[in-house]
Each structure stands twice: as structure tokens, then as C-alpha cells.
C-alpha positions as CSV (number, residue, x, y, z in Angstrom):
1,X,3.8,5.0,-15.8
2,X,0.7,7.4,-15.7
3,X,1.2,11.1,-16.3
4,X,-1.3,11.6,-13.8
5,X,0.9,10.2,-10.4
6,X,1.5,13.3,-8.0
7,X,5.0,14.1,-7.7
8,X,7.0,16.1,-4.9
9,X,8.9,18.7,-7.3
10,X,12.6,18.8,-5.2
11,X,13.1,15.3,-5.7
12,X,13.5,16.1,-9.5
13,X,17.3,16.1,-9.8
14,X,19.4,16.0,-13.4
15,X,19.7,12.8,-14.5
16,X,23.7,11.2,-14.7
17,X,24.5,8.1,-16.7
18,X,24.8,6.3,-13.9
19,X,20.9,6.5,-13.3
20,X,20.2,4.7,-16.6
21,X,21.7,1.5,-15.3
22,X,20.1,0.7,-11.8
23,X,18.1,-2.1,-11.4
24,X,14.9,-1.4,-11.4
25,X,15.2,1.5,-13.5
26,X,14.3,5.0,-12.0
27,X,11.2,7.0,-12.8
28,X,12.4,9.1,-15.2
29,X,10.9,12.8,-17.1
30,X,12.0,13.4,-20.4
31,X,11.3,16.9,-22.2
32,X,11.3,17.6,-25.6
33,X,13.4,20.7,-27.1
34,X,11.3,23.7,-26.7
35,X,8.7,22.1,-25.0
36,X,7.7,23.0,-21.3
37,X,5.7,19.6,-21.3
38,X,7.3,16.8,-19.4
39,X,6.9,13.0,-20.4
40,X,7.1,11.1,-17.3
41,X,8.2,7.1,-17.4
42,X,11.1,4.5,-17.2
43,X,15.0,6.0,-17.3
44,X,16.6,2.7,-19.2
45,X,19.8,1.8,-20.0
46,X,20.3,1.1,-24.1
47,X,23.9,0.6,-24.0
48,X,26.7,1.7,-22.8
49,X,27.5,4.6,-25.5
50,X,23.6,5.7,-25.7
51,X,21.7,6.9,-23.2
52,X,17.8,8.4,-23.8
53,X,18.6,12.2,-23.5
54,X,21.7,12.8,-25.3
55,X,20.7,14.8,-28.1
56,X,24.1,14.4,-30.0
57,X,24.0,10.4,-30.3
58,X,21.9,10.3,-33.0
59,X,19.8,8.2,-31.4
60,X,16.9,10.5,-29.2
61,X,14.9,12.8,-29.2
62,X,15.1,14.1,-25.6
63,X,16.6,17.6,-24.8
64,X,16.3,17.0,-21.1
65,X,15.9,14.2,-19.0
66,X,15.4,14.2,-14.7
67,X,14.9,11.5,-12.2
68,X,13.0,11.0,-9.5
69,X,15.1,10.6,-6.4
70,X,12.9,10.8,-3.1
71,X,13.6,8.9,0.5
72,X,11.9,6.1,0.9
73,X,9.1,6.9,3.3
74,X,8.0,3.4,4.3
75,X,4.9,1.0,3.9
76,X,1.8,3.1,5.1
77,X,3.4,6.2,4.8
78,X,3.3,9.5,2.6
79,X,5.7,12.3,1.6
80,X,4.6,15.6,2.7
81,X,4.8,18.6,-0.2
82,X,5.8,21.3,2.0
83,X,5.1,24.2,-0.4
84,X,1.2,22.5,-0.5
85,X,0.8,21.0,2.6
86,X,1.9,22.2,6.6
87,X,3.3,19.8,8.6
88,X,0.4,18.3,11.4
89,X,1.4,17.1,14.8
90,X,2.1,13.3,14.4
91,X,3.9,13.5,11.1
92,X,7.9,12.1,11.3
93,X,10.8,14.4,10.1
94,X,13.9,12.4,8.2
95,X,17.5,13.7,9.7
96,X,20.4,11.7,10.1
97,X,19.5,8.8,12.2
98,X,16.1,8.1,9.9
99,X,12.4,8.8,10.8
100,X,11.2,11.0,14.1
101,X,8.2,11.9,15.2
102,X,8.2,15.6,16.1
103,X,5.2,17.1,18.0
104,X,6.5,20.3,17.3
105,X,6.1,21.6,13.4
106,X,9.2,22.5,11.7
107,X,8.8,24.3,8.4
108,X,12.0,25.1,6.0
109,X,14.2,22.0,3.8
110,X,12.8,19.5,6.2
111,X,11.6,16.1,4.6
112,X,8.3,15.0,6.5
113,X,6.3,12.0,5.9
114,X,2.7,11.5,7.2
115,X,0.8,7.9,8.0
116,X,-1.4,7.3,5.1
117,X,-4.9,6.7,6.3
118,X,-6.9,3.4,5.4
119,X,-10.0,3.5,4.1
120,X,-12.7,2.7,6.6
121,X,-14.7,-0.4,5.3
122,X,-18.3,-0.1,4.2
123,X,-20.5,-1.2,6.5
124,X,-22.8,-4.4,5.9
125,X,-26.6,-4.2,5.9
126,X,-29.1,-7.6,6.3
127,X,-32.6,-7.2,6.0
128,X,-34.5,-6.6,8.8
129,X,-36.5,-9.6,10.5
130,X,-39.6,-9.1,12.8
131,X,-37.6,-8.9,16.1
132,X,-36.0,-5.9,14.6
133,X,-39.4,-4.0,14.4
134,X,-38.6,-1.7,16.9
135,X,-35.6,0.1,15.4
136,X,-38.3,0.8,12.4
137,X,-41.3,2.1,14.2
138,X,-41.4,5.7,14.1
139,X,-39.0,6.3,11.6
140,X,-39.4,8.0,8.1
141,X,-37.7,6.4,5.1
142,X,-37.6,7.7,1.6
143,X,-37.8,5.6,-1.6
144,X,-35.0,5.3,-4.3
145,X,-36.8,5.8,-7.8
146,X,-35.1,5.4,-11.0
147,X,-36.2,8.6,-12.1
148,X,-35.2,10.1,-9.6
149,X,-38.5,10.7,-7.6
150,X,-38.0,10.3,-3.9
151,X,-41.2,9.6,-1.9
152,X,-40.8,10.2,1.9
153,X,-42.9,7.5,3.9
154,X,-43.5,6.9,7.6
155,X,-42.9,3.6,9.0
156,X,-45.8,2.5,10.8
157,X,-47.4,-0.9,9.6
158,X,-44.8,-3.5,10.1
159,X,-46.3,-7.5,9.9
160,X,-44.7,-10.7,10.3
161,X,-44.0,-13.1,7.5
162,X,-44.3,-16.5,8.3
163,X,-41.0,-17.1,8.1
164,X,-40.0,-14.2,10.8
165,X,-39.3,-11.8,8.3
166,X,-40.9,-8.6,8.2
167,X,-43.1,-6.8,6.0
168,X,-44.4,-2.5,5.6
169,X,-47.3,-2.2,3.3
170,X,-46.9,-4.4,0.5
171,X,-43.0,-4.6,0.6
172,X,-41.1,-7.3,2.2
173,X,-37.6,-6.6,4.3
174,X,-35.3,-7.1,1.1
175,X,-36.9,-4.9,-1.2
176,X,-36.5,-2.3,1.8
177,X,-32.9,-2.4,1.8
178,X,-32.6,-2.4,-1.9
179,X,-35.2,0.2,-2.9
180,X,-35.6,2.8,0.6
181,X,-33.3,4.9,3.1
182,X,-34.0,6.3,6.1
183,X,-34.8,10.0,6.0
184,X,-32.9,11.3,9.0
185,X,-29.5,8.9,8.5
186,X,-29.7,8.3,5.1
187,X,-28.0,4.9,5.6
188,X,-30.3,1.7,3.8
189,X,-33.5,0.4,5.4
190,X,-31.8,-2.5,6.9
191,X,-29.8,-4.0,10.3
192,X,-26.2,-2.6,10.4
193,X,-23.9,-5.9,11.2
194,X,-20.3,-6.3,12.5
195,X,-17.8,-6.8,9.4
């Protein structure tokens, strides 16, 4: 397990024997002696004499071991770190009975969750076609260089290829979406389609 996964700090608890034998095992931080670094992965059970952070079994070299024992929030959902994040207005407060939502913010032990948000998908481009000439005219696009060289050019002779595609200067529709943007959106020189 990476070192590198945010954890909530009050679900750290002291780790008890029993932990060491659940099934699937517990995320687990071990410390060295002396050491304020934590090594975060699997509590296991060994067996049932030796357990991974008893120093006096001969066995490890753990001084302290803790696990990770936070609610479940649910599929889609987050917990809130309420000494990094206030509570918003649509987030759901744990009590007795299970999940709420609570339009009012409560601050103090509370344990919130917040709906994790899903990354809008990238939109699609297609090269433009002649009959699409009129969402160019006008417009000012600026070329993608390799070096880094950005020329700003306004769109003004569009022709037909035989086929209905379109042309500007010299370059045909698909080199536009591959090599130009438009100036004032900065979205590629081509027609936006549904996903």
C-alpha cells in the first residue's frame, strides 16, 4: 500500500491482537523505535504467539503498530477531515441510525462524508467539413509549434475539397484540429460532438 494514500488522522487507533486476524487484513502503520516515521501497509496475522509489533518476541522490529479504523462511507463517497476541510451544505453526518444529510453545518467530533465528484469527460472533436464554414469565418486561431512558437491567424479563406471537406490556406480540416486552437476559446480547431 502506497505511503502516499491521504489518511484521516482520528481513525488511527492502537492496534489489539485481534486486528491481526480479520479477513482481509487491516491497513496497518508500523513505526520503528525512535523513529517519528511511519510505515504504512498490511496488519497480518503470523501466528498465534507472534504478532508484527511486539518488540519482546524476538521476531520484529516494530515498536508501535496502529490501524486504520474509519466508517465506511459508501461507493461515491468521501470522508471529510474536519481539522482540513469545513463541512459544505449537501454533505451527510454519520449518528446512530447511519448517513443524513444535514443542510445545516455542524462542526465538533462529527463524522461527515461528501459525494465524490466524477470527472467530467473530455469532449470529442471531428474535423470540420464545408457546411461547418460558418462557425470558422471570423474567428482567429493560433498554431501549435513544437518549439513552442505560436502564430495567431485569422480565419478567412475557407474552400471546399472535393469530397466536402474543407480547407484554409494550404491546410486541410484534420491538420486543423491536430496543429491549431482557437484564440478566444482555446478549445481545437474542430466541430465539438455529443459523447
Amino acid at each position: 500500500m502506497s505511503n502516499q494514500q491521504q489518511y484521516i488522522e482520528r481513525y488511527w487507533r492502537d492496534a489489539t491482537p485481534a486486528d491481526a486476524i480479520k479477513d482481509p487484513p487491516m491497513v496497518a502503520r508500523f513505526q520503528h523505535e525512535g523513529y517519528k516515521t511511519w510505515i504504512i501497509d498490511k496488519l497480518i496475522y503470523w501466528d498465534r504467539s507472534h504478532y508484527p509489533w511486539h518488540r519482546d518476541d524476538g521476531f520484529c522490529r516494530y515498536e508501535r503498530c496502529q490501524v486504520y479504523d474509519a466508517p465506511d462511507p459508501g461507493e461515491g463517497w468521501r470522508l471529510i477531515d474536519t481539522a482540513s476541510e469545513a463541512p459544505q451544505d449537501g454533505d451527510e453526518v454519520l449518528d446512530n441510525s447511519g448517513w443524513h444529510r444535514r443542510s445545516i453545518v455542524q462542526f465538533g467530533k462529527a463524522v461527515y462524508r461528501r459525494r465524490i465528484e466524477q470527472p467530467k469527460p473530455e469532449p470529442k472533436y471531428v474535423p470540420f467539413r464545408w457546411e461547418d464554414r460558418e462557425q470558422l469565418r471570423g474567428r482567429w486561431v493560433t498554431w501549435k509549434h513544437d518549439n513552442g512558437l505560436m502564430i495567431e491567424s485569422h480565419v478567412d479563406h475557407l474552400n471546399e475539397r472535393r469530397d466536402g471537406g474543407l480547407w484554409f490556406k494550404s491546410h486541410d480540416a484534420k491538420w486543423l484540429l491536430l496543429k491549431a486552437i482557437f484564440l478566444d476559446t482555446g478549445e481545437p480547431v474542430g466541430k465539438k460532438v455529443a459523447q
